[in-house]
PDB file of N, CA, C and O in Angstrom:
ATOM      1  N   UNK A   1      92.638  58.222  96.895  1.00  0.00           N
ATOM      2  CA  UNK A   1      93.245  59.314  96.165  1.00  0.00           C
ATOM      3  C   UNK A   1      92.888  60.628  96.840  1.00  0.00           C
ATOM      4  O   UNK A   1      91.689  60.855  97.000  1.00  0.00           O
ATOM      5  N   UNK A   2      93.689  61.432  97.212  1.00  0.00           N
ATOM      6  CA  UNK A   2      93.492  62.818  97.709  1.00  0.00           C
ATOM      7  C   UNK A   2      93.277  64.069  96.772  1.00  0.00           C
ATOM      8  O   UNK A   2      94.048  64.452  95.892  1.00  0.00           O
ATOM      9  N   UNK A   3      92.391  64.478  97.043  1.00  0.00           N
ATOM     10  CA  UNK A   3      91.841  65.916  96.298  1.00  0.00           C
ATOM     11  C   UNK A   3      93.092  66.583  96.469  1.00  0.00           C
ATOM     12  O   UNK A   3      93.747  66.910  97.459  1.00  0.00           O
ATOM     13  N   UNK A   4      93.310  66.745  94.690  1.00  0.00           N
ATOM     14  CA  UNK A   4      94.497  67.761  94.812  1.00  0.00           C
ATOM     15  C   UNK A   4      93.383  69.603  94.538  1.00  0.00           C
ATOM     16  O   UNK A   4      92.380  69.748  93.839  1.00  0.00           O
ATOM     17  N   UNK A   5      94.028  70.544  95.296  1.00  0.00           N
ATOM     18  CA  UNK A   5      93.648  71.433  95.166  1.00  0.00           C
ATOM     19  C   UNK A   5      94.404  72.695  95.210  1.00  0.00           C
ATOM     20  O   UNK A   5      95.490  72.763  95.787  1.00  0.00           O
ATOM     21  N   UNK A   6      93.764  73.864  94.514  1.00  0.00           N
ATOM     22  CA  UNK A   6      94.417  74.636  94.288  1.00  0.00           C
ATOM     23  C   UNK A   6      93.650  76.523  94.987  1.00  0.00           C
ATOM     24  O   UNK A   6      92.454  76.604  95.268  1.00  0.00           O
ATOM     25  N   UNK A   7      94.254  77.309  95.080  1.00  0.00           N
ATOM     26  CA  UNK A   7      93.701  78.623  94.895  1.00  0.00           C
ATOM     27  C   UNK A   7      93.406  78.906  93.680  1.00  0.00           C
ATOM     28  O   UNK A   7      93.970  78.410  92.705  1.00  0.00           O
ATOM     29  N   UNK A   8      91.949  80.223  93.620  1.00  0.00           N
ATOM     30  CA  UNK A   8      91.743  80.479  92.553  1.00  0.00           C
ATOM     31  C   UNK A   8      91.906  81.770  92.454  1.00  0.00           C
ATOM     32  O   UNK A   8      91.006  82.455  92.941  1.00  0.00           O
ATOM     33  N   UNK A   9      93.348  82.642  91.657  1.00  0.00           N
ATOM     34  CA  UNK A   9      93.734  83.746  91.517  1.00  0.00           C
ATOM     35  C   UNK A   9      92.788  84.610  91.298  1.00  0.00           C
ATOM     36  O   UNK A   9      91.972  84.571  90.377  1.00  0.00           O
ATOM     37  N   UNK A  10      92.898  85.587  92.327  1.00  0.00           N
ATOM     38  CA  UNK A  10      92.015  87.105  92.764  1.00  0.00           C
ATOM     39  C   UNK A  10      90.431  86.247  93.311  1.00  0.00           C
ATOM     40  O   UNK A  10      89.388  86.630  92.780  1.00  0.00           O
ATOM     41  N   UNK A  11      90.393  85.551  93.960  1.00  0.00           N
ATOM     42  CA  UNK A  11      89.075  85.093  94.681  1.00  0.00           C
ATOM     43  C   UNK A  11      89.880  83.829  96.088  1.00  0.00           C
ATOM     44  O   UNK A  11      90.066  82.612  96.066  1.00  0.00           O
ATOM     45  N   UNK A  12      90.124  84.751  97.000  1.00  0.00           N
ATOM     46  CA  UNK A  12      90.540  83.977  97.771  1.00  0.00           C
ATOM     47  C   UNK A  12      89.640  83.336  98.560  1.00  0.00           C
ATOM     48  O   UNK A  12      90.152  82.573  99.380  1.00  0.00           O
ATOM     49  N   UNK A  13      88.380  83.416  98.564  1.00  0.00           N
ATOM     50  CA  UNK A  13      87.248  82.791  98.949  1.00  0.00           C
ATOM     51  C   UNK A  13      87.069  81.297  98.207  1.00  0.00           C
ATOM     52  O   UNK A  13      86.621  80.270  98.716  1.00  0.00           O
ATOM     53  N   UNK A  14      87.524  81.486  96.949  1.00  0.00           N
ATOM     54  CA  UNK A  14      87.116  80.294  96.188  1.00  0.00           C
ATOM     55  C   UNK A  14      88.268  78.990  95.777  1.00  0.00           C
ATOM     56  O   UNK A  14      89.239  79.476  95.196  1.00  0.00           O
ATOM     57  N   UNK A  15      88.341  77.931  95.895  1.00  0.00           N
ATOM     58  CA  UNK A  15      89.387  76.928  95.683  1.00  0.00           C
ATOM     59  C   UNK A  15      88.665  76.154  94.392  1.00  0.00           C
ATOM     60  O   UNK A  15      87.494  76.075  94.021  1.00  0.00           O
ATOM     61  N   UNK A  16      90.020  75.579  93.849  1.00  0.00           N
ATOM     62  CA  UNK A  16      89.320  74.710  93.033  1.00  0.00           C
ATOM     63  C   UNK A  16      90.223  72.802  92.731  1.00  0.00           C
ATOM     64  O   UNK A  16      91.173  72.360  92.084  1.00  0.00           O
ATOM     65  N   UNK A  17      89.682  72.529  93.211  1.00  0.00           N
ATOM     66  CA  UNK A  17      89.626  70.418  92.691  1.00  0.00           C
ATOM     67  C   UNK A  17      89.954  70.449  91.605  1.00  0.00           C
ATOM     68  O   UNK A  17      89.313  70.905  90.657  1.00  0.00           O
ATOM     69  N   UNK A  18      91.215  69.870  91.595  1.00  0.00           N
ATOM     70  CA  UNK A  18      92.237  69.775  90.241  1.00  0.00           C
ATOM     71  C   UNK A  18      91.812  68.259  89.429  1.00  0.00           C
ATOM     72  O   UNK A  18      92.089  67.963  88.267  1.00  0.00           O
ATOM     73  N   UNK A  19      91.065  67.437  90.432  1.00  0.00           N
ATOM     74  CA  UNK A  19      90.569  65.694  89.849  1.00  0.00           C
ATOM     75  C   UNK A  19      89.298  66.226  88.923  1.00  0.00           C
ATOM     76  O   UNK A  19      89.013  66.022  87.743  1.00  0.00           O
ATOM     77  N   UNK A  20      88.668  66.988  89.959  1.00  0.00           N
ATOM     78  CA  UNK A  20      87.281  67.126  89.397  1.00  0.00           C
ATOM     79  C   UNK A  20      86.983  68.574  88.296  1.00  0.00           C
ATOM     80  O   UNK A  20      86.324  68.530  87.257  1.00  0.00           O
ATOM     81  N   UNK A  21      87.613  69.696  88.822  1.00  0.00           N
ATOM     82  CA  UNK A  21      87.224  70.852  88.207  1.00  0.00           C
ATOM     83  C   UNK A  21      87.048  71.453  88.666  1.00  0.00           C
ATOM     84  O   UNK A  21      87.603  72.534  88.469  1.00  0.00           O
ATOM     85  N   UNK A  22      85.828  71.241  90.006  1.00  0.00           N
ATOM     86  CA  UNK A  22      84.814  72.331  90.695  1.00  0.00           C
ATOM     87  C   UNK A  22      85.682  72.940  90.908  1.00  0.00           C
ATOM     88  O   UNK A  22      86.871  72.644  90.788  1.00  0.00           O
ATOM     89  N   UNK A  23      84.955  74.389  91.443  1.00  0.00           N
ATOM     90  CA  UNK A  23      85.227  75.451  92.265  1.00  0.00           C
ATOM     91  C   UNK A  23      83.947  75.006  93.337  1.00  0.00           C
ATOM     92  O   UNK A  23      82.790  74.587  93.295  1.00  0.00           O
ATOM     93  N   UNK A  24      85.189  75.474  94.493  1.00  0.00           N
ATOM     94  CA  UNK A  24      84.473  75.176  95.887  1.00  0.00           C
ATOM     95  C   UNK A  24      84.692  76.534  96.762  1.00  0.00           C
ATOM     96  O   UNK A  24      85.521  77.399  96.476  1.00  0.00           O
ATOM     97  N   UNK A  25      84.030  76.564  97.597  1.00  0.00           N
ATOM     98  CA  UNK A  25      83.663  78.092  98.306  1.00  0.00           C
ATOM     99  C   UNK A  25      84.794  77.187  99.933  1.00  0.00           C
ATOM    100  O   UNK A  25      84.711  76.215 100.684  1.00  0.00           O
ATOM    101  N   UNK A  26      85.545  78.142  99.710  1.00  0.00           N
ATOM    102  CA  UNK A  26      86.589  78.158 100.900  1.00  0.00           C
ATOM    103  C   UNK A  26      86.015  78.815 102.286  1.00  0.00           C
ATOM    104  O   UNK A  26      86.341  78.442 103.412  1.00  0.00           O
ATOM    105  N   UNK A  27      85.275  79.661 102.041  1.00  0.00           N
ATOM    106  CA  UNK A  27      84.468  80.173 103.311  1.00  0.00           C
ATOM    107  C   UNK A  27      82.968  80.438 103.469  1.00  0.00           C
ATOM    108  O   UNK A  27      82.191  81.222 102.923  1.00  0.00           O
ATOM    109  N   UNK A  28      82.818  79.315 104.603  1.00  0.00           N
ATOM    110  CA  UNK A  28      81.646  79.297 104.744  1.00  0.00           C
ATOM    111  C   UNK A  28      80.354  80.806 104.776  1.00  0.00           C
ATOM    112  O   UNK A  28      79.331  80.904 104.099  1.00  0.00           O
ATOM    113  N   UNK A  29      80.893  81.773 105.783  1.00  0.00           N
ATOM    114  CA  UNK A  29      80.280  82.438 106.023  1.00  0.00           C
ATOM    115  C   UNK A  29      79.472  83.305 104.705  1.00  0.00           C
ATOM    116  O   UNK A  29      78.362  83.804 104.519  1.00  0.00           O
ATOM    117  N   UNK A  30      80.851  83.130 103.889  1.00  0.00           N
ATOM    118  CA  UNK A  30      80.280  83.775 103.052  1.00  0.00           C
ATOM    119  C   UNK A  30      79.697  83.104 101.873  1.00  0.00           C
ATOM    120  O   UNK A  30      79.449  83.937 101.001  1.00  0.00           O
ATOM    121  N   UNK A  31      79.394  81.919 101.536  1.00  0.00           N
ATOM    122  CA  UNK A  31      78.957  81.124 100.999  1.00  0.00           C
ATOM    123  C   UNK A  31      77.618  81.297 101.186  1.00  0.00           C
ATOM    124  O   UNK A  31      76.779  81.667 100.364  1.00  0.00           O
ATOM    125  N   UNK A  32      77.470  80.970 102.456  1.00  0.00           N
ATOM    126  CA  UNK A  32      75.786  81.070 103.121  1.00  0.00           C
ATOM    127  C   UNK A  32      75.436  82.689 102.937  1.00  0.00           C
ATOM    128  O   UNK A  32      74.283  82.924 102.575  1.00  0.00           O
ATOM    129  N   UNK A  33      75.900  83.290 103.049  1.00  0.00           N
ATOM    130  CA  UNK A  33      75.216  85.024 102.183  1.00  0.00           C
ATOM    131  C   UNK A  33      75.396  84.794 101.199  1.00  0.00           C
ATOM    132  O   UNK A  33      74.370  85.280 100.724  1.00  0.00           O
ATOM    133  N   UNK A  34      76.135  84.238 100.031  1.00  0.00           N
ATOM    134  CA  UNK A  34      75.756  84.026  99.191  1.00  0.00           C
ATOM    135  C   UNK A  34      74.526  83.348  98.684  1.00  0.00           C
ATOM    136  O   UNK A  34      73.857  83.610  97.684  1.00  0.00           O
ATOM    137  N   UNK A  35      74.374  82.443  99.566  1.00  0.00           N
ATOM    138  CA  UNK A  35      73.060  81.615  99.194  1.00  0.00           C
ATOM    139  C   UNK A  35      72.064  82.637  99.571  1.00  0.00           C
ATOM    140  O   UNK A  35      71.482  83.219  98.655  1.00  0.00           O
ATOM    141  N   UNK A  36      71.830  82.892 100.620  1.00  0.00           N
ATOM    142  CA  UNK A  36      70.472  84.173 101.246  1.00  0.00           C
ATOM    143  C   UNK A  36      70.225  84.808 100.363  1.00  0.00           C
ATOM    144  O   UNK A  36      69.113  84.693  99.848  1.00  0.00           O
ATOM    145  N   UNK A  37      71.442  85.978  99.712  1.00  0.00           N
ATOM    146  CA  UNK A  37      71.297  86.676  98.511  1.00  0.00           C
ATOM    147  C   UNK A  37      70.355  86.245  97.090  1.00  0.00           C
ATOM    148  O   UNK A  37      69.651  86.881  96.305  1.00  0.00           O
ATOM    149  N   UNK A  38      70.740  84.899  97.229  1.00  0.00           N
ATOM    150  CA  UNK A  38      70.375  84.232  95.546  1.00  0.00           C
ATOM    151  C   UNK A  38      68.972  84.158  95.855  1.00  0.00           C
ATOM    152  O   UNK A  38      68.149  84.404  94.973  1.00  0.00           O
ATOM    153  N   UNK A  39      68.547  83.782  97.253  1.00  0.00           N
ATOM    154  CA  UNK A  39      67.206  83.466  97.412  1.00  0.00           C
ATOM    155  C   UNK A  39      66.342  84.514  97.655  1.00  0.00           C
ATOM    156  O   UNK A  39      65.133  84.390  97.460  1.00  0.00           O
ATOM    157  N   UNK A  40      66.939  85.733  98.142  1.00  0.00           N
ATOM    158  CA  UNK A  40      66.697  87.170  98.367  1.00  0.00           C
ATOM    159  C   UNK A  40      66.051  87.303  97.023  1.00  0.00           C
ATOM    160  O   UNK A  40      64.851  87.543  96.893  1.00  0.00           O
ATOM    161  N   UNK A  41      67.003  87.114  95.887  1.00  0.00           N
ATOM    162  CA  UNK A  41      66.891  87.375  94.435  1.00  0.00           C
ATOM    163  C   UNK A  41      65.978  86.959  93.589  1.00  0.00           C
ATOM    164  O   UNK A  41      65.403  87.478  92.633  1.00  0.00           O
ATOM    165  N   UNK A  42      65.940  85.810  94.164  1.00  0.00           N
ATOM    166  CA  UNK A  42      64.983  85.198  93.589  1.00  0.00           C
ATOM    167  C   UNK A  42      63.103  85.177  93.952  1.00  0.00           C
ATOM    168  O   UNK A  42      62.087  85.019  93.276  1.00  0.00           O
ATOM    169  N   UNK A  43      63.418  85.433  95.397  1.00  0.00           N
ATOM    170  CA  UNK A  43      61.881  85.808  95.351  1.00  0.00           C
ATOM    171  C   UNK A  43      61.362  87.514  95.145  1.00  0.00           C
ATOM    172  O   UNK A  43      60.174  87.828  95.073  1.00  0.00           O
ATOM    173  N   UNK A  44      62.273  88.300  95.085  1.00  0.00           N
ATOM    174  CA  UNK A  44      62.301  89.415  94.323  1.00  0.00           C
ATOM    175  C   UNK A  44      61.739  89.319  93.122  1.00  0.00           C
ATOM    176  O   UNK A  44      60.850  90.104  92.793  1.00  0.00           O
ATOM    177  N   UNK A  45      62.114  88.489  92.428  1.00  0.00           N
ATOM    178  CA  UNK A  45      61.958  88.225  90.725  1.00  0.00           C
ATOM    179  C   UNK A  45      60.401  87.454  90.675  1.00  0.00           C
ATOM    180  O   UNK A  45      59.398  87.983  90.195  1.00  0.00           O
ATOM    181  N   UNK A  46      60.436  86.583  91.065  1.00  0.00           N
ATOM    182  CA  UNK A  46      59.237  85.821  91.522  1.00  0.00           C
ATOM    183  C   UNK A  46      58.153  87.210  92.179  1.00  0.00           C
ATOM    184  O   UNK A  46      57.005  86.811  91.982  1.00  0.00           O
ATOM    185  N   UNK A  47      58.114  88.100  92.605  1.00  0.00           N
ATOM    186  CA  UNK A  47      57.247  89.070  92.993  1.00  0.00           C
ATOM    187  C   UNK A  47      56.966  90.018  92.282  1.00  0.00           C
ATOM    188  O   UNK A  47      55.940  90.674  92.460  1.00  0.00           O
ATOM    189  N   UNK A  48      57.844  90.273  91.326  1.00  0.00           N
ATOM    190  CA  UNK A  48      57.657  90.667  90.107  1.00  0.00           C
ATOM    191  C   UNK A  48      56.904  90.086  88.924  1.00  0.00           C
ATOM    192  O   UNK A  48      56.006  90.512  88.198  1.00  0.00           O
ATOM    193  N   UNK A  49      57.505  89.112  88.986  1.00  0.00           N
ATOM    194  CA  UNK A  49      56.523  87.815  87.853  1.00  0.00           C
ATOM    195  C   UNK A  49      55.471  88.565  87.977  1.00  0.00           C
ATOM    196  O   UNK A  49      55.100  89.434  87.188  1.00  0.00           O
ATOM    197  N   UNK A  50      54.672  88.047  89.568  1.00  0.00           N
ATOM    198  CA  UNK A  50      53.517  88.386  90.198  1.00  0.00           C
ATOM    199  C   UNK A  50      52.690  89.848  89.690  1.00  0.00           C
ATOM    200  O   UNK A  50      51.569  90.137  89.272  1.00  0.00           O
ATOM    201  N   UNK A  51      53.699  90.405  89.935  1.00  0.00           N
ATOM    202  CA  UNK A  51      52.678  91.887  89.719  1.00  0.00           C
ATOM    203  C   UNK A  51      52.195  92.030  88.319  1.00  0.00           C
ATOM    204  O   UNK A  51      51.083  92.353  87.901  1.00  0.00           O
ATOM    205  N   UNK A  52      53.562  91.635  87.535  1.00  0.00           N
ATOM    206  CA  UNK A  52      53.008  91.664  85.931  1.00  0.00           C
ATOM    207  C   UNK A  52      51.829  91.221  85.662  1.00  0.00           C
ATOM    208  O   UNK A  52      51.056  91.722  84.846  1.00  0.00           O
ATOM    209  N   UNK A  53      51.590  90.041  86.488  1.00  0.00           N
ATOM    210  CA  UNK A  53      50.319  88.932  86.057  1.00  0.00           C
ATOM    211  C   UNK A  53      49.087  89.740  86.698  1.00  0.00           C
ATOM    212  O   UNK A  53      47.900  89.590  86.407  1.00  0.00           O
ATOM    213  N   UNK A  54      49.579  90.542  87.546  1.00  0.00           N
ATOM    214  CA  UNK A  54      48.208  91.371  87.794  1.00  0.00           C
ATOM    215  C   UNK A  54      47.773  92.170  87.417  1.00  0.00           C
ATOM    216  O   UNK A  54      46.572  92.393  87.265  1.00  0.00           O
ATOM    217  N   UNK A  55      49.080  93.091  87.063  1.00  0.00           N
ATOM    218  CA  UNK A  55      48.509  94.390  85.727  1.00  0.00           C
ATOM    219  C   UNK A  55      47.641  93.825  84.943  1.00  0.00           C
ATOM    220  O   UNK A  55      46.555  94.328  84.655  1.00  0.00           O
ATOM    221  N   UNK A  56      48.147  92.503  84.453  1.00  0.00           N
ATOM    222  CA  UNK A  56      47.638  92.182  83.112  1.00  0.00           C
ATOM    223  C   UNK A  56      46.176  91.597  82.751  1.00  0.00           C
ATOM    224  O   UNK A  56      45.523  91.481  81.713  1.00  0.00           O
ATOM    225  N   UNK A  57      45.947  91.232  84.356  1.00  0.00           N
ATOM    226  CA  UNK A  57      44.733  90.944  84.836  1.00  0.00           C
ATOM    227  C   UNK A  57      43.735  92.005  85.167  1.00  0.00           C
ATOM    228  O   UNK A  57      42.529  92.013  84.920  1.00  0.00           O
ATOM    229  N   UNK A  58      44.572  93.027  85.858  1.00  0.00           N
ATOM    230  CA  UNK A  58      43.476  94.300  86.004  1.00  0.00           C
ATOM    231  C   UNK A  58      43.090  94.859  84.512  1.00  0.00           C
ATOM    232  O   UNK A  58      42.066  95.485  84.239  1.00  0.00           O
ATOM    233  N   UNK A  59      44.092  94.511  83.652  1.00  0.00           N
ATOM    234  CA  UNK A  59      43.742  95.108  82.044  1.00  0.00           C
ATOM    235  C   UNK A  59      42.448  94.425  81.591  1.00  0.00           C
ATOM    236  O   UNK A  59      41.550  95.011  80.987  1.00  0.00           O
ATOM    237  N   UNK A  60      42.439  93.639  81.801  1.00  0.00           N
ATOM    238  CA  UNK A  60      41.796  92.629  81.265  1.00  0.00           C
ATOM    239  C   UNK A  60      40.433  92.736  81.796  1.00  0.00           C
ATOM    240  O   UNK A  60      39.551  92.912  80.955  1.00  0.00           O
ATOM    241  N   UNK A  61      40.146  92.675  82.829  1.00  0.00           N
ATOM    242  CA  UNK A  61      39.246  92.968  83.689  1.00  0.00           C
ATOM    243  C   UNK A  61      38.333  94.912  82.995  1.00  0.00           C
ATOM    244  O   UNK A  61      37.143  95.157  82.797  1.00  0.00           O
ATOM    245  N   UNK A  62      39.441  95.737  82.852  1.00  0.00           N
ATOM    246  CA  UNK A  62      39.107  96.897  82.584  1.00  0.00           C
ATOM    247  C   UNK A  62      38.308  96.904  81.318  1.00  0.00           C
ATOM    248  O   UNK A  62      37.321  97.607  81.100  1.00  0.00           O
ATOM    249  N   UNK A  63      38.869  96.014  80.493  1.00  0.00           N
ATOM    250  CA  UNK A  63      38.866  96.102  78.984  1.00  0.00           C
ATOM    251  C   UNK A  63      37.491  95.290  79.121  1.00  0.00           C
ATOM    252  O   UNK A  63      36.697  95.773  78.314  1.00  0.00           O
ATOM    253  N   UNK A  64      36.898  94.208  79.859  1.00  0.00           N
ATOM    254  CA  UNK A  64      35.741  93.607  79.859  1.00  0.00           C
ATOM    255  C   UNK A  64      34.707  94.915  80.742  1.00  0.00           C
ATOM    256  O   UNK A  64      33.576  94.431  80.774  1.00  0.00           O
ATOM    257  N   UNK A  65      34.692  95.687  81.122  1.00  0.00           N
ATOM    258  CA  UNK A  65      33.949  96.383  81.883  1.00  0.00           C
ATOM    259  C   UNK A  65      33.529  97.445  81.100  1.00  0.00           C
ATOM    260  O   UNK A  65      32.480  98.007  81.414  1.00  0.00           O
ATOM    261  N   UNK A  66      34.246  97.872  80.002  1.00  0.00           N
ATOM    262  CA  UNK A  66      34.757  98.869  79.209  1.00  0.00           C
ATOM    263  C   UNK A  66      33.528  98.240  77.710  1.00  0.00           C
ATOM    264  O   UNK A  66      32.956  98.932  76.868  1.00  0.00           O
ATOM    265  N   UNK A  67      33.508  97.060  77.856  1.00  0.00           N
ATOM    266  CA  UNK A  67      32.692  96.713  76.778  1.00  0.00           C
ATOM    267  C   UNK A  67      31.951  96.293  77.466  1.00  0.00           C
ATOM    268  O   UNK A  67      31.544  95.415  76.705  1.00  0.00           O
ATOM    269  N   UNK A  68      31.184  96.119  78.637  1.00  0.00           N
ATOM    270  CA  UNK A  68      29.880  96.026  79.775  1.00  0.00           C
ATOM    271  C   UNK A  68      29.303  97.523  79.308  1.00  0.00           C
ATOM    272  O   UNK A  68      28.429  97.761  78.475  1.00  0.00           O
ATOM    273  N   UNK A  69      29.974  98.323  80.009  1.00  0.00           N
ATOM    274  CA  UNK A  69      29.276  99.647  79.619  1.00  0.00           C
ATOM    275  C   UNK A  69      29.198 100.493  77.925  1.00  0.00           C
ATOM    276  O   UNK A  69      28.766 101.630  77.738  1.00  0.00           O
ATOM    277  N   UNK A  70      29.699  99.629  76.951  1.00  0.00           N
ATOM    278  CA  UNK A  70      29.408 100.342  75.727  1.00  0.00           C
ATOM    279  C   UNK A  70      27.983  99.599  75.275  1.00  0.00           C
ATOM    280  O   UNK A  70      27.247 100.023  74.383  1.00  0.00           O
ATOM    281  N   UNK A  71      27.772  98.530  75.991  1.00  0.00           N
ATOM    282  CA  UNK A  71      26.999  97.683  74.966  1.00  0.00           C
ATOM    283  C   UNK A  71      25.347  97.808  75.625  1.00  0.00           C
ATOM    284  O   UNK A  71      24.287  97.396  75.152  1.00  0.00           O
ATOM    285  N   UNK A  72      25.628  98.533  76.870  1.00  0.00           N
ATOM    286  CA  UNK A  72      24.112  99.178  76.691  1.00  0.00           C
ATOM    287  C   UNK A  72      23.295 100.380  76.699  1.00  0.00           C
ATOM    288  O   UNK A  72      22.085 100.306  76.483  1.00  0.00           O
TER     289      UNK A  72
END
């Protein structure tokens, strides 16, 4: 059986498999920047995570030092 397929109006980058559903990326090049991007994005976000967890750690740290020096 042959993949029937179609264009997907105002995204000429993108096709879509009339058996299955998907949308499929018609051009590579830009597929793969797409992917870079997501991963760009994602360890962006992930480095963020990060910093939060350190504020929250330097707080923490402050707030124990903070009751080091009241308590003698």
């Amino acid at each position: 059986m042959e993949p029937k397929i179609t264009k997907i109006i105002d995204h000429p980058d993108l096709i879509r498999d009339m058996n299955t559903k998907a949308v499929l990326a018609n051009n590579i090049v830009k597929y793969q920047e797409h992917r870079q991007k997501k991963h760009f994005l994602k360890n962006v976000m992930n480095q963020g995570e990060e910093i939060e967890n350190l504020k929250k750690d330097i707080s923490e740290i402050k707030e124990l030092l903070l009751k080091l020096t009241k308590d003698k």
